[in-house]
C-alpha positions, 0 to 999 in steps of 0.5 A: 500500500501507497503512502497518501499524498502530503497534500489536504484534500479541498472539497469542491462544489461543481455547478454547469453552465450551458452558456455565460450570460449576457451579463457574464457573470455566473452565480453561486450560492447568492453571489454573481463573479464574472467571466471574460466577455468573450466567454458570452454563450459558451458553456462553463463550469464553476467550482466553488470551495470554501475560499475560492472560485475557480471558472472553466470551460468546458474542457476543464481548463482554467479560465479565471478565479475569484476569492469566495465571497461571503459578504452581504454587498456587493453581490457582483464581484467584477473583475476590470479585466473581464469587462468589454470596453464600451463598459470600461468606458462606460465611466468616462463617456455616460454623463450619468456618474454618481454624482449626477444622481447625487445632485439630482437628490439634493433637490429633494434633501439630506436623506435623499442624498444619503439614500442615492449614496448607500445605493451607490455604495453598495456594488463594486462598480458605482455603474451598476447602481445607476439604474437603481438610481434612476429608479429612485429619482424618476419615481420622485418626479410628481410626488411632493418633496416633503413626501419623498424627503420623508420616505427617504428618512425611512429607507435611511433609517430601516437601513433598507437603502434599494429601488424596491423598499423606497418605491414601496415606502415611498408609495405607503407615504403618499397613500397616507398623506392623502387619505389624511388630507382627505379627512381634514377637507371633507365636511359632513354634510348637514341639511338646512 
């Protein structure tokens, strides 16, 4: 009998892609790591041990790695390499930055701003909040600025900073404003 190798054995969790996303970049377990662009509808395979993520093709070489993230943000780990150039670009040329949306939101106030910051704040790639952003801001854009002020405190304080919980925060402030404002307005009516 053989002397066992010297070496620790490390336990690996394999998952199959039949292709690479559009958005090239493959998910386990609640957590997005990229692949090199040119990779797009390909197939691939990941295998994931506790420190590490390993991405190969389908032959089962080694196309990329990443540490294992456990981290709650960002979900998309992204590496600068693996992005195609208009998204690099993407920075320089869009004239949206983060700090567009951050003087969008100082219309509106203090909590806004903080709000449009967490946002920004909670991916690797400001980029990738944009939307979130722009989610946010335009649906600000007939409602009071009281009310989105206030909706924004919420957010801010329940330290739920996404589109999702303000748009839903945002909808129950308007709603009870208007009811309460209905109730002061309206008079019972009285016969002569």
């Amino acid at each position: 009998m053989n002397k066992l190798p010297g070496e620790n054995y490390t336990l690996c969790d394999y998952k199959y892609f039949l292709k690479v996303p559009d958005n090239y970049h493959l998910e386990y377990d609640a957590h997005y790591y990229s692949v090199l662009y040119t990779r797009l509808g390909k197939p691939a395979i990941l295998k994931a041990t506790m420190t590490e993520i390993r991405i190969c093709d389908e032959y089962n070489r080694l196309i990329c790695k990443h540490p294992r993230s456990y981290r709650d943000f960002p979900l998309y780990i992204t590496e600068d390499s693996h992005m195609p150039q208009k998204h690099l670009y993407y920075k320089e040329v869009n004239l949206h930055d983060g700090a567009y949306y951050r003087r969008w939101a100082s219309v509106y106030g203090d909590s806004m701003v903080t709000l449009i910051d967490r946002i920004l704040r909670s991916t690797k790639h400001e980029e990738q909040a944009y939307n979130s952003c722009a989610g946010v801001l335009h649906s600000c854009k007939d409602v009071p600025h009281r009310l989105v002020q206030e909706a924004a405190d919420k957010c801010v304080e329940a330290n739920a900073c996404k589109y999702s919980y303000f748009k839903k925060v945002l909808g129950m402030v308007s709603c009870y404003r208007h009811c309460h404002l209905i109730r002061q307005t309206s008079f019972p009516f009285k016969y002569p």
